[in-house]
C-alpha positions as CSV (number, residue, x, y, z in Angstrom):
1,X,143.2,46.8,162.7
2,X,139.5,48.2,163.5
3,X,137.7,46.8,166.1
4,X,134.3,45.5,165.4
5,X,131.3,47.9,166.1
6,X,133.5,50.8,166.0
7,X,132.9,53.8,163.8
8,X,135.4,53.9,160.7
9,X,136.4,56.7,157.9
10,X,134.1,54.1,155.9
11,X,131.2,53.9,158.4
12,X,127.7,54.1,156.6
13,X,126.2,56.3,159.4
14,X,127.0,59.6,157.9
15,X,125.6,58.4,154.4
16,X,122.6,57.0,156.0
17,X,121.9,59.8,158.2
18,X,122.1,62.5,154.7
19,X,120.1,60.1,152.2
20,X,117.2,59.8,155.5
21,X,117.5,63.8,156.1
22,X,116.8,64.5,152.1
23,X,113.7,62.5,152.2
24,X,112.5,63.6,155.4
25,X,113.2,67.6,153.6
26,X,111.7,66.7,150.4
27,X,108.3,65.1,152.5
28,X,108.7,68.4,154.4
29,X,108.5,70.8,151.5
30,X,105.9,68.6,150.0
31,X,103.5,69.0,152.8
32,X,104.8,72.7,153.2
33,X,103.8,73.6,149.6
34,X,100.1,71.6,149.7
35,X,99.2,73.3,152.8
36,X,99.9,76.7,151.4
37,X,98.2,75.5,148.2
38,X,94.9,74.0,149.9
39,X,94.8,77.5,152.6
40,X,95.5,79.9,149.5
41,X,92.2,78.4,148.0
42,X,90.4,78.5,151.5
43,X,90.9,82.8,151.3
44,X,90.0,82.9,147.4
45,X,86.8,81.2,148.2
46,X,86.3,83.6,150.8
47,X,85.6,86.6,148.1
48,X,84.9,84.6,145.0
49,X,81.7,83.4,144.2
50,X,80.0,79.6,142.7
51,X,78.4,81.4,139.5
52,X,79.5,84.7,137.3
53,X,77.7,87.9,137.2
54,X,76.8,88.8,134.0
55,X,78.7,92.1,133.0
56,X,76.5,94.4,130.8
57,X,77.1,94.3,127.0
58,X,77.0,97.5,125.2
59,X,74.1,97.8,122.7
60,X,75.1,98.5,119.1
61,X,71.7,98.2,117.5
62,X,70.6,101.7,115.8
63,X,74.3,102.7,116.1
64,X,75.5,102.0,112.7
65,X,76.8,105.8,112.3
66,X,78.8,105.6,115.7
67,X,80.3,101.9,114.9
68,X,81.8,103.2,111.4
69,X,83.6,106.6,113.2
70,X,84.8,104.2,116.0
71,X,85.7,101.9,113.1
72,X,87.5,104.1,111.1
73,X,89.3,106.1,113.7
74,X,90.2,102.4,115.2
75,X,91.4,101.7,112.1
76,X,93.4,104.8,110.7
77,X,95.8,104.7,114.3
78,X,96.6,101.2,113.3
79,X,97.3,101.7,109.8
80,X,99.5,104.7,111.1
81,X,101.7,103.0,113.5
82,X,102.0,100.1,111.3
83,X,103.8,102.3,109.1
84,X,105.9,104.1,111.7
85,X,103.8,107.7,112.0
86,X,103.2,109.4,114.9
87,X,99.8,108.6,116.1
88,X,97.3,109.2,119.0
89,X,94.2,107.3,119.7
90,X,91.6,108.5,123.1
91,X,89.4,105.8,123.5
92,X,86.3,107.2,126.0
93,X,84.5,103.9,128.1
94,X,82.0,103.5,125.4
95,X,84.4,103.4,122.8
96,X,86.0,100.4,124.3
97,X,82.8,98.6,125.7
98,X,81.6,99.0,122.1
99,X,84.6,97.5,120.4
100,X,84.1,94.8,122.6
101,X,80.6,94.3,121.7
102,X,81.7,94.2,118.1
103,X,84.9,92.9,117.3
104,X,85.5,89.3,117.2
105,X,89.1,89.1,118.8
106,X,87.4,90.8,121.7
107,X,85.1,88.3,122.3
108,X,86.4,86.6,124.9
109,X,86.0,89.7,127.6
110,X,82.2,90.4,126.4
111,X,80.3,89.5,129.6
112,X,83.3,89.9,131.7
113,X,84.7,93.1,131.8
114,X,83.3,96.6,131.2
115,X,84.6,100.0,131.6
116,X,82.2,102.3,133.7
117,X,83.9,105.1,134.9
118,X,87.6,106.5,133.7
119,X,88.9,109.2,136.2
120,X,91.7,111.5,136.3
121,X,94.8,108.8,137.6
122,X,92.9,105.3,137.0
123,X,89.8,103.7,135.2
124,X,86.5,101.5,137.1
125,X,86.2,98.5,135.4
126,X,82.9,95.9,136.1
127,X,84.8,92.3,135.8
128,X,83.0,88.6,136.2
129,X,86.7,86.3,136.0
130,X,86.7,82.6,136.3
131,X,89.2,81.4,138.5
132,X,90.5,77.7,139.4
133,X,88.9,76.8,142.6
134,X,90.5,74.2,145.0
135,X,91.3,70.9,143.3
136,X,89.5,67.4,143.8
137,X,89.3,63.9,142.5
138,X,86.8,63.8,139.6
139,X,83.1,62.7,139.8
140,X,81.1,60.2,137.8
141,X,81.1,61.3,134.0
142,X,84.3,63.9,134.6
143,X,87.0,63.4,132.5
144,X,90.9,62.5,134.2
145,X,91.7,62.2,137.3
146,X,91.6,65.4,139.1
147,X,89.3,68.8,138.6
148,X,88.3,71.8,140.2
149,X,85.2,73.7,140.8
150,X,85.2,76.9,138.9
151,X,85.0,80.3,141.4
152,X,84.1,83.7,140.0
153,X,85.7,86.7,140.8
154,X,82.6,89.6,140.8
155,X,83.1,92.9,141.8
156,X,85.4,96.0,140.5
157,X,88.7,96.6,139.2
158,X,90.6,100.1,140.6
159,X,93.4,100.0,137.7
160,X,95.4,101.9,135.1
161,X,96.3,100.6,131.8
162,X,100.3,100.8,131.4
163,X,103.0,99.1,128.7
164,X,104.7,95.8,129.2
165,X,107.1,94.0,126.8
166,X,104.6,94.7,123.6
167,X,101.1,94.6,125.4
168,X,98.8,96.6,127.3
169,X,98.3,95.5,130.7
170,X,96.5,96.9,134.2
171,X,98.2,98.0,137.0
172,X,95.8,96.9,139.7
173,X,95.4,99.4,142.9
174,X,92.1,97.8,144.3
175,X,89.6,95.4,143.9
176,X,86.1,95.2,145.4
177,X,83.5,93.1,145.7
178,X,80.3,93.6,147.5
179,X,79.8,92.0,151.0
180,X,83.2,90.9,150.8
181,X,86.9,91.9,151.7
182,X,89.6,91.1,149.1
183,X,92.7,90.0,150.7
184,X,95.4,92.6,149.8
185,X,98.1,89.4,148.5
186,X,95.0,88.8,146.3
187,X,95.0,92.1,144.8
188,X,98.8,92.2,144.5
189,X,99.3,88.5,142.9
190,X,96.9,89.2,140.0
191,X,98.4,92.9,139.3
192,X,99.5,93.6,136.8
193,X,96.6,91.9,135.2
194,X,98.1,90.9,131.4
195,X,94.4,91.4,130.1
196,X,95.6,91.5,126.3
197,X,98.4,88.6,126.7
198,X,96.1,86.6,124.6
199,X,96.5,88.8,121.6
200,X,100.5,89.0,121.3
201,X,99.8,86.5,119.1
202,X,96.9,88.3,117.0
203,X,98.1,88.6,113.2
204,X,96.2,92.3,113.9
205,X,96.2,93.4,117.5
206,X,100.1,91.8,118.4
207,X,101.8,93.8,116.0
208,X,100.0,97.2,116.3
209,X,100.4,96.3,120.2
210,X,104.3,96.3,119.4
211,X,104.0,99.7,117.7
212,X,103.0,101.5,121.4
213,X,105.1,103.9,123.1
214,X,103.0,105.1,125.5
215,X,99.2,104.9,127.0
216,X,97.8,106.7,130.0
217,X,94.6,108.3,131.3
218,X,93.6,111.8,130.0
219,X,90.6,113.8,130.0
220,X,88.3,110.9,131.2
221,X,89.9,108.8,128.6
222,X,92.8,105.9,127.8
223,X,95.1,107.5,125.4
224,X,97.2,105.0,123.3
225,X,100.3,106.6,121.7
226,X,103.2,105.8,119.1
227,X,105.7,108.7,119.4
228,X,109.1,108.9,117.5
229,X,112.3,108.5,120.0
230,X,109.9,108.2,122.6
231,X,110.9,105.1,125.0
232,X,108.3,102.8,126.9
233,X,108.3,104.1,130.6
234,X,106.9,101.7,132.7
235,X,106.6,101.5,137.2
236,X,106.4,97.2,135.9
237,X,109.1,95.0,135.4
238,X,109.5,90.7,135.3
239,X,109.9,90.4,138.8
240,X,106.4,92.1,139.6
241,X,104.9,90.3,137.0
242,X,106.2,86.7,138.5
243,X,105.8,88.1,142.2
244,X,103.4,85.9,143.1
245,X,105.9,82.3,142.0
246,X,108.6,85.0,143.7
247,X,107.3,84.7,147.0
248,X,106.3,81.0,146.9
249,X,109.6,80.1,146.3
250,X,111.4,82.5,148.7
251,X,109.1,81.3,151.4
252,X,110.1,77.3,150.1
253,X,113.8,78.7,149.9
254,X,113.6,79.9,153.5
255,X,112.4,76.7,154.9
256,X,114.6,74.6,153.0
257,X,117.7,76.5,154.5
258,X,115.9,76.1,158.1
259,X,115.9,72.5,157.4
260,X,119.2,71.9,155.9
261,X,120.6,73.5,158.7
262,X,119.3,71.4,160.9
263,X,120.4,68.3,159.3
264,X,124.0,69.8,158.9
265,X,123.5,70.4,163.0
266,X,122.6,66.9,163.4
267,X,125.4,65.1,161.1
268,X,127.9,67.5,163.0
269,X,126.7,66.3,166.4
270,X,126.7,62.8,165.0
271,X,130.2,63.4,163.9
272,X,131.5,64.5,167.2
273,X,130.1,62.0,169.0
274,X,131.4,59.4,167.4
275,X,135.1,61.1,167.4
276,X,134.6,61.5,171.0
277,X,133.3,58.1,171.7
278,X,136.6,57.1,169.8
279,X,139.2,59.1,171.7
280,X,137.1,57.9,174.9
281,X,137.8,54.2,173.5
Protein backbone atom coordinates (compact mmCIF):
# COMPACT_ATOMS: atom_id res chain seq x y z
CA UNK A 1 0.00 0.00 0.00
CA UNK A 2 1.25 3.68 -0.96
CA UNK A 3 1.99 5.93 1.56
CA UNK A 4 0.35 9.31 1.53
CA UNK A 5 2.30 12.18 -0.15
CA UNK A 6 4.45 9.87 -2.01
CA UNK A 7 4.84 10.02 -5.80
CA UNK A 8 2.84 7.04 -7.53
CA UNK A 9 2.80 5.52 -11.30
CA UNK A 10 -0.58 7.60 -11.18
CA UNK A 11 0.88 10.84 -9.77
CA UNK A 12 -0.55 14.04 -11.60
CA UNK A 13 2.85 15.78 -11.44
CA UNK A 14 4.11 14.55 -14.82
CA UNK A 15 0.65 15.52 -16.48
CA UNK A 16 0.60 18.74 -14.83
CA UNK A 17 4.04 19.63 -15.44
CA UNK A 18 3.43 18.79 -19.69
CA UNK A 19 -0.19 20.53 -19.96
CA UNK A 20 1.79 23.86 -17.96
CA UNK A 21 5.01 23.52 -20.42
CA UNK A 22 2.53 23.57 -23.71
CA UNK A 23 0.97 26.73 -22.65
CA UNK A 24 3.97 28.31 -21.44
CA UNK A 25 5.42 27.17 -25.44
CA UNK A 26 2.44 28.15 -27.11
CA UNK A 27 2.62 31.90 -25.06
CA UNK A 28 6.23 31.69 -26.11
CA UNK A 29 5.74 31.33 -29.85
CA UNK A 30 3.00 33.72 -29.65
CA UNK A 31 5.12 36.57 -28.36
CA UNK A 32 8.05 35.12 -30.63
CA UNK A 33 6.02 35.54 -33.85
CA UNK A 34 4.39 39.24 -32.82
CA UNK A 35 7.72 40.52 -32.08
CA UNK A 36 9.12 39.50 -35.37
CA UNK A 37 5.88 40.68 -36.89
CA UNK A 38 5.77 44.29 -35.17
CA UNK A 39 10.18 44.63 -35.96
CA UNK A 40 9.61 43.36 -39.70
CA UNK A 41 7.28 46.40 -40.00
CA UNK A 42 9.68 48.74 -38.03
CA UNK A 43 12.57 48.03 -41.14
CA UNK A 44 9.71 48.28 -44.00
CA UNK A 45 8.86 51.64 -42.71
CA UNK A 46 12.42 52.42 -42.73
CA UNK A 47 12.49 52.59 -46.88
CA UNK A 48 8.85 52.92 -47.61
CA UNK A 49 7.19 55.97 -47.69
CA UNK A 50 3.33 57.57 -46.24
CA UNK A 51 2.18 58.63 -49.90
CA UNK A 52 2.90 56.99 -53.60
CA UNK A 53 4.88 58.56 -56.24
CA UNK A 54 3.13 58.93 -59.21
CA UNK A 55 4.82 56.76 -61.97
CA UNK A 56 4.65 58.46 -65.47
CA UNK A 57 1.84 57.28 -67.86
CA UNK A 58 2.78 56.97 -71.44
CA UNK A 59 0.97 59.46 -73.76
CA UNK A 60 -1.11 57.89 -76.55
CA UNK A 61 -2.71 60.99 -77.89
CA UNK A 62 -1.59 61.63 -81.70
CA UNK A 63 -0.43 57.98 -81.75
CA UNK A 64 -3.29 56.28 -83.36
CA UNK A 65 -0.85 54.72 -86.12
CA UNK A 66 1.67 53.32 -83.47
CA UNK A 67 -1.38 51.89 -81.03
CA UNK A 68 -2.91 49.84 -84.23
CA UNK A 69 0.89 48.10 -85.12
CA UNK A 70 1.32 47.45 -81.42
CA UNK A 71 -2.30 46.28 -81.52
CA UNK A 72 -2.09 44.11 -84.23
CA UNK A 73 1.28 42.59 -83.66
CA UNK A 74 -0.04 42.14 -79.83
CA UNK A 75 -2.71 40.51 -81.27
CA UNK A 76 -1.45 38.13 -84.18
CA UNK A 77 1.30 36.36 -81.35
CA UNK A 78 -1.78 35.59 -79.34
CA UNK A 79 -3.92 34.33 -81.91
CA UNK A 80 -0.78 32.24 -82.97
CA UNK A 81 -0.02 30.54 -79.72
CA UNK A 82 -3.58 30.01 -79.14
CA UNK A 83 -3.51 27.83 -81.88
CA UNK A 84 -0.24 26.01 -81.16
CA UNK A 85 2.27 27.95 -83.94
CA UNK A 86 5.45 28.86 -83.24
CA UNK A 87 5.53 32.50 -82.33
CA UNK A 88 7.89 35.37 -81.13
CA UNK A 89 6.85 38.64 -79.71
CA UNK A 90 9.94 41.64 -78.78
CA UNK A 91 8.20 44.00 -76.85
CA UNK A 92 10.76 47.36 -76.58
CA UNK A 93 9.84 49.65 -73.09
CA UNK A 94 7.48 51.79 -74.93
CA UNK A 95 5.70 48.97 -76.25
CA UNK A 96 4.75 47.77 -72.84
CA UNK A 97 4.34 51.30 -71.05
CA UNK A 98 1.90 51.90 -73.97
CA UNK A 99 -0.12 48.68 -73.56
CA UNK A 100 -0.42 49.66 -70.16
CA UNK A 101 -1.66 53.08 -70.95
CA UNK A 102 -4.28 51.45 -73.18
CA UNK A 103 -5.48 48.18 -72.28
CA UNK A 104 -7.97 47.75 -69.62
CA UNK A 105 -6.68 44.50 -67.97
CA UNK A 106 -3.60 46.48 -67.42
CA UNK A 107 -5.09 49.04 -65.56
CA UNK A 108 -4.21 48.22 -62.42
CA UNK A 109 -0.15 48.85 -62.83
CA UNK A 110 -0.86 52.34 -64.72
CA UNK A 111 0.74 54.75 -62.18
CA UNK A 112 2.71 52.15 -60.59
CA UNK A 113 5.14 50.61 -62.66
CA UNK A 114 6.94 51.69 -65.85
CA UNK A 115 9.66 50.25 -67.84
CA UNK A 116 12.65 52.86 -68.41
CA UNK A 117 15.58 51.21 -69.38
CA UNK A 118 15.91 47.36 -70.68
CA UNK A 119 19.65 46.29 -70.73
CA UNK A 120 21.57 43.38 -71.94
CA UNK A 121 20.81 40.72 -68.70
CA UNK A 122 17.84 42.71 -66.85
CA UNK A 123 15.23 45.55 -67.30
CA UNK A 124 14.85 49.18 -64.92
CA UNK A 125 11.59 49.39 -63.96
CA UNK A 126 10.03 52.85 -62.05
CA UNK A 127 7.45 51.16 -59.34
CA UNK A 128 5.05 53.14 -56.73
CA UNK A 129 3.67 49.62 -54.64
CA UNK A 130 1.24 49.82 -51.76
CA UNK A 131 2.27 47.76 -49.02
CA UNK A 132 0.41 46.86 -45.56
CA UNK A 133 2.05 48.92 -43.00
CA UNK A 134 2.07 47.92 -39.23
CA UNK A 135 -1.41 47.01 -37.92
CA UNK A 136 -3.56 49.01 -35.26
CA UNK A 137 -6.91 49.25 -33.69
CA UNK A 138 -9.24 51.27 -35.93
CA UNK A 139 -10.08 54.98 -35.51
CA UNK A 140 -13.51 56.80 -35.35
CA UNK A 141 -15.44 56.16 -38.63
CA UNK A 142 -12.95 53.00 -39.70
CA UNK A 143 -14.58 50.02 -40.38
CA UNK A 144 -13.75 46.47 -38.05
CA UNK A 145 -11.69 46.14 -35.61
CA UNK A 146 -8.18 46.32 -36.73
CA UNK A 147 -6.37 48.36 -39.85
CA UNK A 148 -3.21 49.42 -41.05
CA UNK A 149 -1.73 52.49 -42.51
CA UNK A 150 -0.91 52.07 -46.07
CA UNK A 151 3.23 52.46 -46.88
CA UNK A 152 4.48 52.92 -50.40
CA UNK A 153 7.28 51.30 -51.79
CA UNK A 154 9.04 54.20 -54.41
CA UNK A 155 12.09 53.74 -56.07
CA UNK A 156 13.43 51.09 -58.86
CA UNK A 157 13.20 47.65 -59.65
CA UNK A 158 16.70 45.79 -61.03
CA UNK A 159 14.72 42.57 -62.47
CA UNK A 160 14.38 40.06 -65.32
CA UNK A 161 11.17 38.76 -66.47
CA UNK A 162 11.25 34.69 -66.29
CA UNK A 163 8.41 31.78 -66.54
CA UNK A 164 6.60 30.31 -63.51
CA UNK A 165 3.80 27.67 -63.55
CA UNK A 166 1.78 29.64 -66.49
CA UNK A 167 2.76 33.38 -65.77
CA UNK A 168 5.26 35.83 -66.24
CA UNK A 169 6.98 36.89 -63.17
CA UNK A 170 10.31 39.09 -62.15
CA UNK A 171 13.27 37.83 -60.80
CA UNK A 172 14.29 40.61 -58.55
CA UNK A 173 18.24 41.38 -58.26
CA UNK A 174 17.95 44.97 -56.60
CA UNK A 175 15.79 47.52 -55.50
CA UNK A 176 16.54 51.20 -54.83
CA UNK A 177 15.01 53.92 -53.51
CA UNK A 178 16.47 57.28 -53.13
CA UNK A 179 17.84 58.42 -49.71
CA UNK A 180 17.24 55.10 -48.51
CA UNK A 181 18.81 51.58 -48.07
CA UNK A 182 16.54 48.50 -48.88
CA UNK A 183 17.23 45.74 -46.52
CA UNK A 184 18.53 42.84 -48.66
CA UNK A 185 15.61 40.12 -46.81
CA UNK A 186 13.39 42.87 -48.31
CA UNK A 187 14.61 42.46 -51.68
CA UNK A 188 14.72 38.67 -51.45
CA UNK A 189 11.01 38.17 -49.81
CA UNK A 190 9.27 40.03 -52.55
CA UNK A 191 11.46 38.22 -55.53
CA UNK A 192 10.13 36.74 -57.56
CA UNK A 193 7.62 39.43 -57.85
CA UNK A 194 4.32 37.44 -59.45
CA UNK A 195 3.44 40.84 -61.15
CA UNK A 196 0.83 39.04 -63.66
CA UNK A 197 -0.61 36.48 -60.91
CA UNK A 198 -3.76 38.55 -61.20
CA UNK A 199 -4.33 37.62 -64.78
CA UNK A 200 -4.12 33.62 -64.58
CA UNK A 201 -7.46 34.12 -64.37
CA UNK A 202 -7.96 36.50 -67.41
CA UNK A 203 -10.40 34.72 -70.11
CA UNK A 204 -7.52 36.55 -72.59
CA UNK A 205 -4.10 37.05 -70.90
CA UNK A 206 -4.30 33.42 -68.57
CA UNK A 207 -4.50 31.24 -71.44
CA UNK A 208 -2.10 32.88 -73.91
CA UNK A 209 0.15 33.21 -70.62
CA UNK A 210 -0.20 29.15 -70.59
CA UNK A 211 0.88 29.00 -74.23
CA UNK A 212 4.76 30.48 -73.23
CA UNK A 213 7.77 28.59 -73.46
CA UNK A 214 10.19 30.98 -73.01
CA UNK A 215 10.86 34.96 -72.41
CA UNK A 216 14.17 36.65 -71.89
CA UNK A 217 15.90 39.96 -72.61
CA UNK A 218 17.39 40.59 -76.19
CA UNK A 219 18.48 43.45 -78.00
CA UNK A 220 17.19 46.08 -75.42
CA UNK A 221 14.01 44.20 -75.51
CA UNK A 222 11.63 41.35 -73.54
CA UNK A 223 11.16 38.64 -76.01
CA UNK A 224 8.05 36.38 -75.27
CA UNK A 225 8.25 32.97 -77.09
CA UNK A 226 6.06 29.74 -77.86
CA UNK A 227 8.46 27.18 -79.32
CA UNK A 228 7.45 23.46 -80.27
CA UNK A 229 9.28 20.77 -77.90
CA UNK A 230 10.77 23.52 -76.21
CA UNK A 231 10.41 23.10 -72.25
CA UNK A 232 10.08 26.07 -69.65
CA UNK A 233 13.59 26.54 -68.13
CA UNK A 234 13.35 28.39 -65.09
CA UNK A 235 16.48 29.39 -62.02
CA UNK A 236 12.51 29.63 -59.82
CA UNK A 237 10.86 26.98 -58.19
CA UNK A 238 7.89 26.80 -55.02
CA UNK A 239 10.22 26.97 -52.43
CA UNK A 240 11.66 30.42 -53.63
CA UNK A 241 8.47 31.62 -54.25
CA UNK A 242 7.16 30.73 -50.48
CA UNK A 243 10.77 31.60 -49.09
CA UNK A 244 9.71 34.27 -47.18
CA UNK A 245 6.70 31.82 -44.95
CA UNK A 246 9.96 29.28 -45.37
CA UNK A 247 11.98 31.09 -43.15
CA UNK A 248 9.37 32.21 -40.65
CA UNK A 249 8.54 28.95 -39.92
CA UNK A 250 12.00 27.43 -39.82
CA UNK A 251 12.97 30.13 -37.44
CA UNK A 252 9.41 29.16 -35.27
CA UNK A 253 10.50 25.39 -35.89
CA UNK A 254 13.82 26.10 -34.35
CA UNK A 255 12.57 27.61 -31.25
CA UNK A 256 9.94 25.28 -30.69
CA UNK A 257 12.60 22.39 -30.60
CA UNK A 258 14.73 24.73 -28.19
CA UNK A 259 11.81 24.79 -26.07
CA UNK A 260 10.56 21.33 -26.11
CA UNK A 261 13.79 20.30 -25.17
CA UNK A 262 13.78 22.07 -22.43
CA UNK A 263 10.62 20.84 -21.08
CA UNK A 264 11.63 17.19 -21.88
CA UNK A 265 14.95 18.26 -19.62
CA UNK A 266 12.80 19.44 -16.97
CA UNK A 267 10.10 16.37 -16.86
CA UNK A 268 13.33 14.13 -16.95
CA UNK A 269 14.84 15.83 -13.97
CA UNK A 270 11.40 15.85 -12.34
CA UNK A 271 11.27 12.14 -13.02
CA UNK A 272 14.49 11.35 -11.43
CA UNK A 273 14.03 13.15 -8.54
CA UNK A 274 11.18 11.76 -7.63
CA UNK A 275 12.61 8.03 -8.31
CA UNK A 276 15.43 9.05 -6.19
CA UNK A 277 13.51 10.58 -3.48
CA UNK A 278 11.71 7.04 -3.56
CA UNK A 279 14.64 4.70 -3.37
CA UNK A 280 15.93 7.30 -0.63
CA UNK A 281 12.48 6.59 1.21
Amino acid sequence: MNEPGKATARSPFAGCVIFICVVLMIVFLMVISVVTFFRQYKEIAKFTDEKPVVVEVTATEGREAELNALAERLETFRQDIMDGKEATLALSPDDINTAIAVYEPLKELRGTLRFTEIGEKDAKIDISFPLNGKPRMTREGEVGFMTTDRRYLNGTLTAKPELFEGEVVLQISDIQVPGKTVVREFTERMSPHRIAERYKTDHILGPAMKQLTGVEIADGKIVFRRKEGEKIASSIDNKQVDSASNRLFKFLGVAASIFLAFVALVIFLGARGRKNKGEDA
